[in-house]
C-alpha positions as CSV (number, residue, x, y, z in Angstrom):
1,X,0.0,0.0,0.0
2,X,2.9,2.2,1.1
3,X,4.8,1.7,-2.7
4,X,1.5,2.2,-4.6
5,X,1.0,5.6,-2.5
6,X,4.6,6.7,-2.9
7,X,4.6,6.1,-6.4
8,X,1.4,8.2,-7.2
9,X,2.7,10.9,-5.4
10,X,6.1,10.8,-7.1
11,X,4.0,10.4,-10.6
12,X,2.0,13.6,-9.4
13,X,5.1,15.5,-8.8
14,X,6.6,14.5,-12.0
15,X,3.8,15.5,-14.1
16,X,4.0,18.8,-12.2
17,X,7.5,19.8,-12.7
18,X,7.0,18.7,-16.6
19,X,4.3,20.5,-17.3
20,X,5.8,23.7,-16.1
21,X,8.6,23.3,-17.7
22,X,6.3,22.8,-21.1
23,X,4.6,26.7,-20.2
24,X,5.3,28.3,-23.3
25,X,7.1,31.8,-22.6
26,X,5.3,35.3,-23.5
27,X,5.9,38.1,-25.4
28,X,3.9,41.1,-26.8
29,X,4.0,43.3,-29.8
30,X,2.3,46.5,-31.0
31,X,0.6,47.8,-33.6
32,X,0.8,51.7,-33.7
33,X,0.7,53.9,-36.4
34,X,1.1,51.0,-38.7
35,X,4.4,49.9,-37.8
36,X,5.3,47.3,-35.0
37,X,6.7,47.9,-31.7
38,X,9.6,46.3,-30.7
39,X,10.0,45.6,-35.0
40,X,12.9,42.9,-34.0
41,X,12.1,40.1,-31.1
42,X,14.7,37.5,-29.6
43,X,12.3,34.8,-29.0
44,X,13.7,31.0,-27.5
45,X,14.9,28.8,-30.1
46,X,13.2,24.8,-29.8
47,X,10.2,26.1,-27.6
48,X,6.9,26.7,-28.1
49,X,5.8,30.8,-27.2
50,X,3.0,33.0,-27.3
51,X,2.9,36.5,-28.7
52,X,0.2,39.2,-27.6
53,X,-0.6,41.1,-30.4
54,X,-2.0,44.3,-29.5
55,X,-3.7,46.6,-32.5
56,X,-3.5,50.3,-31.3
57,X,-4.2,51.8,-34.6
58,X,-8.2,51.8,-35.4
59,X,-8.1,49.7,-38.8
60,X,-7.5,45.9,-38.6
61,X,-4.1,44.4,-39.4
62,X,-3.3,41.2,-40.4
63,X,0.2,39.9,-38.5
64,X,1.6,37.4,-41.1
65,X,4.9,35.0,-41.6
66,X,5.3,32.8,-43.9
67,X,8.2,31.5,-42.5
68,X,6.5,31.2,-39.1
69,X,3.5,29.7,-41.3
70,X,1.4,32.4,-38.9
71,X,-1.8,34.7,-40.2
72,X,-3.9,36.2,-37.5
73,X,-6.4,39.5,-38.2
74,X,-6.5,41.5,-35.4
75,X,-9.4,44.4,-35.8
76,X,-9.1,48.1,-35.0
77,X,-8.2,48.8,-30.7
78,X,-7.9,45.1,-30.0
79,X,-5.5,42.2,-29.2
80,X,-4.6,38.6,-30.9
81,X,-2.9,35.3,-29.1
82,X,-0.7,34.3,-31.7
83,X,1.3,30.7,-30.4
84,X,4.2,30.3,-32.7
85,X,7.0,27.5,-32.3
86,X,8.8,25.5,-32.1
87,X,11.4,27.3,-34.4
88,X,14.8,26.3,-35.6
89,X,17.6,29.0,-34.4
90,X,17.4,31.9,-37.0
91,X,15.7,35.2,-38.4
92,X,12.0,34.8,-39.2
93,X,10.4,37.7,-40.9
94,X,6.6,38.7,-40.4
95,X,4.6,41.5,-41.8
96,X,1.6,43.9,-41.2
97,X,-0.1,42.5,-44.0
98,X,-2.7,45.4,-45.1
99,X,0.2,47.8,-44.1
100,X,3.2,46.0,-45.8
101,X,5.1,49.1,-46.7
102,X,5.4,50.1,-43.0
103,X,4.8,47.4,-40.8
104,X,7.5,45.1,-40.9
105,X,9.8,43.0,-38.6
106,X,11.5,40.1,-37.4
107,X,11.9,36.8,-34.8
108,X,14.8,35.9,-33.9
109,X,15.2,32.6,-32.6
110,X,17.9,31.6,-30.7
């Protein structure tokens, strides 16, 4: 009785540690005056993360990478959860996509 005790509670304290190890880590970004803000990221390489997207301007953007294989539309004076990853170390590019000329940055994993 005492082994089949012990061993739930050491199963319950290894599913603990593991899944907050597994938490993805958070970031945000934001949309103002068509551009993004911060435009460059460094974002953890082999995990998975989540980026707030927060639209300040009053039209809707569309936050797009192909390399990231993301598209989200996020309307006018609201926010987006964009989960992204894992990613190989590097640079991955996304856009503003109705905004292209101005709202551009990059991920970089590492």
């Amino acid at each position: 009785m005492r082994v089949a005790a012990l061993a739930v509670v050491m199963a319950a304290l290894g599913l603990t540690a593991s899944s907050g190890a597994a938490r993805a880590q958070d970031f945000t970004i934001t949309i103002k005056d068509h551009r993004f803000e911060p435009a460059e990221l460094r974002v953890p390489a082999k995990k998975r993360f989540t980026v707030y997207v927060i639209n300040d301007d009053p039209t809707p953007e569309e936050f797009e990478s192909l390399p990231m294989k993301v598209e989200k539309v996020i309307p006018g004076k609201s926010k987006a959860v964009v989960r992204i990853g894992p990613l190989d170390p590097g640079r991955y590019e996304f856009i503003g996509e109705f905004n292209h000329d101005t709202a551009k940055g990059v991920m970089i994993a590492e």
